[in-house]
N, C-alpha and C positions, 0 to 999 in steps of 0.2 A: 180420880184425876191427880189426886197427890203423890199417889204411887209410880205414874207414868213419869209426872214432872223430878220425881226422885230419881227412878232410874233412869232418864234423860240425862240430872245432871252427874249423876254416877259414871255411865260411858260418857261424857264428856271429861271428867274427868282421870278415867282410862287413857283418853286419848292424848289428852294432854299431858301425860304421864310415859306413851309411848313417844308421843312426839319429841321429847325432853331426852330418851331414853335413844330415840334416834339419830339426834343432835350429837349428843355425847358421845356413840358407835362410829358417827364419821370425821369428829372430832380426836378418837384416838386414831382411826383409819390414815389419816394425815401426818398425823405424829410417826406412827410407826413407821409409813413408807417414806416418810423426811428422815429416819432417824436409821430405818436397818435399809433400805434400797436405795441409793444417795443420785442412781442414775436414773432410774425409773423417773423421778422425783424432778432431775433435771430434762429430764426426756418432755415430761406435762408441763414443763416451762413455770417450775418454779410458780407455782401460781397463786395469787397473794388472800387474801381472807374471801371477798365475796365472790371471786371464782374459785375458788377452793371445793367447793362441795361440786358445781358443774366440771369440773376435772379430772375428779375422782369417781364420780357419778359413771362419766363415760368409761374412765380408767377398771371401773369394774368390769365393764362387759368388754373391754379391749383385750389385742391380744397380749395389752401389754402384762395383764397379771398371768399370762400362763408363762411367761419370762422372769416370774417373782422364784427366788429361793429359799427365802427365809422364813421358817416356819411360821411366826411370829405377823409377819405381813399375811400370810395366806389365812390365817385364822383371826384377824382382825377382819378382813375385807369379805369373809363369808359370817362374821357377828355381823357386820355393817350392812350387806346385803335381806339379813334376816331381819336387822332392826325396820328397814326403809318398807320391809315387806307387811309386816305387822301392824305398822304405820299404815301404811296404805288401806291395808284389810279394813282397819278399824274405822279408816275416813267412810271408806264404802258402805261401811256395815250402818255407819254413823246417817247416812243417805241414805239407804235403805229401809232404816225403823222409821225413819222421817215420813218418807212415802208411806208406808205401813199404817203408822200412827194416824195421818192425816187421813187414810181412805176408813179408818176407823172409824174417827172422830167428825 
């Protein structure tokens, strides 16, 4: 049982590591396209901290990054995309031992 409750809080800790790690990918993702696409940026309406990630969120899957030219912007928002993804996995994976553990135990 101690080995379980170890590895439990180890991928939690994972996670909360990717989550941090995800933060900070959409975090420079904003900076970048505030700082090398100045229109894009005005295009999503300037949008202030706590819409900031739902703008960008959208802005990934919009057409508007196939309108990006700066290399810089396009390999931020595909670290960004891989961060959120990793994130995710791990939430699921995280649900998943849950269920697992429990039909064990």
């Amino acid at each position: 049982m101690e080995f379980l409750e170890l590895s439990l809080g180890a991928f939690l800790a994972y996670w909360v590591l990717l989550a941090l790690r995800s933060i900070y990918l959409e975090g420079r993702l904003h900076k970048v396209v505030r700082d090398y696409e100045p229109e894009i940026w005005e295009r999503i309406g300037k949008p202030g901290y706590p819409s900031v990630s739902w703008a960008l969120q959208n802005f990934s899957n919009s057409p508007l990054l196939k309108e990006v030219k700066h290399p810089k912007v396009i390999v931020a928002a595909r670290r960004s995309r891989k961060g959120n993804k990793q994130f995710i996995y791990a939430f699921l994976g995280w649900i998943l031992a849950v269920i697992v553990v429990g039909e064990l135990f």
